[in-house]
C-alpha positions, 0 to 999 in steps of 0.5 A, a space after each residue: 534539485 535533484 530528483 531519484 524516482 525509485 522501484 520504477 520496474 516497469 520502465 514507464 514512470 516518466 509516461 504516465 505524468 508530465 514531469 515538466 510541471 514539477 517545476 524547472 531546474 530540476 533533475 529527474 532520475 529513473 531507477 528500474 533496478 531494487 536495491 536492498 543493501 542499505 549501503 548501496 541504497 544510500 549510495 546512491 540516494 547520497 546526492 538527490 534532496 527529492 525521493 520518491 518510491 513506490 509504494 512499499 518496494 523501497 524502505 526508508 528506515 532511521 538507519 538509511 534516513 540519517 546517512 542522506 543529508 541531502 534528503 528534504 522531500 520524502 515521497 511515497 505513492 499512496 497515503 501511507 508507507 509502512 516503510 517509512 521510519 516517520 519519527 526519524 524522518 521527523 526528527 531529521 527535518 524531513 518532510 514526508 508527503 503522499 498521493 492519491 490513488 484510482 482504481 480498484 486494482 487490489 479488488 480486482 487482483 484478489 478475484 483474478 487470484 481466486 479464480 486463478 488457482 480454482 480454476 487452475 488457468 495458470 496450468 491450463 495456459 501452460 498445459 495449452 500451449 505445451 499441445 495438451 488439452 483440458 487436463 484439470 478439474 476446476 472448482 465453483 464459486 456458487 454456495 461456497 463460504 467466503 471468509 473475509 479477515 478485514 472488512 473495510 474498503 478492500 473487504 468490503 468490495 471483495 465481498 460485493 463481488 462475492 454476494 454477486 456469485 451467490 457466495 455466503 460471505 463471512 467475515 471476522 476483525 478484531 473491531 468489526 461488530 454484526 451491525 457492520 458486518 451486516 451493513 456490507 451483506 456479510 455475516 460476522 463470525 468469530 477467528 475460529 469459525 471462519 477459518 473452519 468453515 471457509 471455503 476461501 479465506 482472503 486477507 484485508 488487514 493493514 501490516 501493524 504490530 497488532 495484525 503482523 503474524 495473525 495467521 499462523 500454523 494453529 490458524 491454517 491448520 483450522 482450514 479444510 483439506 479443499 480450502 484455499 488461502 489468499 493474501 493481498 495484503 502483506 506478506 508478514 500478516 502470515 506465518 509464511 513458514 507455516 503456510 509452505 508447510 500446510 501447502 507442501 503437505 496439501 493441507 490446503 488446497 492451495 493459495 493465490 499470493 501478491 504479497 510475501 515476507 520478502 520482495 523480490 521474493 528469492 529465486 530458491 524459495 519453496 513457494 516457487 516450487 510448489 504447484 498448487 500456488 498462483 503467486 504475482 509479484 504484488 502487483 494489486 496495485 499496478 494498473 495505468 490508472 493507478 500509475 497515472 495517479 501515483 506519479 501524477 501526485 508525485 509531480 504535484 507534491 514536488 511542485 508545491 514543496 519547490 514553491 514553498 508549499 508542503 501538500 499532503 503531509 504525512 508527517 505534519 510534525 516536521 513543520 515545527 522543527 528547527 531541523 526542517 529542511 525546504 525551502 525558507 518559507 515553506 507553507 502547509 496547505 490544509 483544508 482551504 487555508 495555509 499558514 506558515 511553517 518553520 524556517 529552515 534557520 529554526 524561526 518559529 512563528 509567535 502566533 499559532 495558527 500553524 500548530 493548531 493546523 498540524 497537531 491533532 485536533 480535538 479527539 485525538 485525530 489528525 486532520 487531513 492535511 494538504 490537498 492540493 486546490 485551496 485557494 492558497 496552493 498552487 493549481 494543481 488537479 484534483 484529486 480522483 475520488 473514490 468510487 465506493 465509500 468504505 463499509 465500516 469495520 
């Protein structure tokens, strides 16, 4: 099968995993370059029946999706894909699977942009090496009001971290309760407070139609003069006309930005003209740890799909549907079992073991589908845990 590996910007997806063990008679293909046009996009994806993209670079909607009738096995690093359209994909007979992750790499990045634009390094750095010296007053952490929007595994983190430089961390979500707050050294707060009273306010929300557009001008416009806004997460979270206009009028005092509305983000575009910014190219991910897990599970989930395995699934659905397209007798992994699926021809088991392992389980969830290592999947390595559990909120 031939294989596109997409969005690979900096040239070292085919280092950081042993491709040769996604199986043979495979055709491998690196992609460096981002395309946006949906056009060329399916152009070029015309011929491969394997997809893998990175993260969110590349989106895959229904319009996209019905153009590639070569496409079998849609892969994003990570456990999910916002811009994937996975009801056509389901509806198409494409199967979507995810990987795992390692790393605290959008942690990390959120401190480096805090201290980043307090402590002005990017003009500090500039300003060195132009031969001047020690030209701008920075700004301390100790004392100050950390306002967290989300406090789950990202926030939470962020926060320990803020406790660790002596900060009063506060935080606000539309779910999260006190006791929660509580359980990870935070104090909640309602939208408002937090927005008056931080000193820094950073971003930790999944993009979905209840968050998209939750910070806007009435939002920025409740921060202090001396306040800084960080974002993170996702760029349409934010009210991005709002924020130029609150940073260009000094509003606020600056921000620290991996994640905009448009990516690559346009060479003409006004944050790039403005000084009190720190923007990185959303890279909160991008660590050779995280690398070497992403493109490590890609491999694992193209070997097992080749030899009639689907591991971790994220659109479980598909494996009912007449439209499947895999291999003839492709097989679901789930927990420590694997059950049959579909046939490509449209034969549907009598027996139900398999429905029972894709639908929802009692209570509405989904149970976790597809990791690799039951004793019915192909040997494959496991999976790199994570290093903190979640604080709940």
């Amino acid at each position: 099968m031939k294989i596109a590996v997409l969005d690979d910007y900096q040239s070292v997806a085919s280092e950081m995993a042993d491709w040769s063990q996604a199986g043979s008679g495979h055709q491998v293909e690196y992609f460096h370059d981002h395309i946006s046009d949906e056009d060329a996009l399916v152009d070029r994806l015309k011929d491969f029946q394997i997809v893998a993209g990175m993260r969110e670079r590349t989106g895959f909607p229904r319009s996209v999706l019905s153009r590639l009738p070569e496409l079998r096995l849609l892969i994003t690093t990570g456990g999910r894909n916002a811009g994937f359209d996975e009801a056509a994909a389901t509806e198409l007979g494409i199967v979507l699977a995810g990987t795992g992750g390692a790393g605290e790499g959008p942690t990390e990045l959120t401190w480096g942009l805090i201290i980043g634009i307090l402590r002005q390094i990017p003009q500090e750095d500039q300003r060195t090496r132009q031969g001047q010296w020690g030209t701008t007053l920075g700004v301390g952490l100790k004392g100050k009001n950390l306002g967290l929007i989300g406090l789950g595994h990202i926030g939470s983190l962020v926060g320990r971290v803020g406790n660790a430089f002596d900060m009063n961390v506060i935080a606000w979500s539309q779910n999260l309760t006190a006791e929660r707050a509580a359980e990870c050294q935070a104090t909640l707060v309602d939208k408002d407070t937090l927005f008056r009273e931080a000193d820094i306010v950073s971003v930790h929300l999944r993009l979905s139609d209840r968050t998209r557009g939750l910070v806007g001008a009435r939002e920025l416009g409740l921060m202090k003069p001396t306040s800084y806004f960080i974002n993170i997460s996702r760029g349409p979270i934010v009210d991005e006309a709002a924020l130029v206009d609150a940073l260009q009028r000094k509003a606020i005092a600056g921000a620290g930005l991996d994640t905009l509305d448009v990516e690559p983000l346009p060479k003409d575009h006004p944050l790039l003209k403005l000084s009190n910014t720190v923007i990185t190219p959303h890279v909160g991910y991008v660590t050779e740890e995280a690398y070497r897990a992403f493109y490590g599970g890609v491999v694992e989930d193209i070997r097992a799909f080749s030899s009639g395995e689907a591991v971790r699934v994220i659109n479980p659905e598909v494996l009912e549907s007449p439209q499947l397209r895999g291999p003839v007798e492709l097989r679901v992994t789930a927990g420590l079992c694997s059950v049959p699926a579909t046939t490509r021809a449209g034969a549907r088991p009598t027996a139900s073991p398999h429905r029972s392992a894709a639908a929802p389980a009692p209570g509405g969830k989904r149970p976790r589908l597809c990791q690799p290592g039951g004793p019915s999947s192909p040997a494959l390595p496991a999976s790199s845990p994570q290093p903190f559990p979640d604080c709940p909120g």
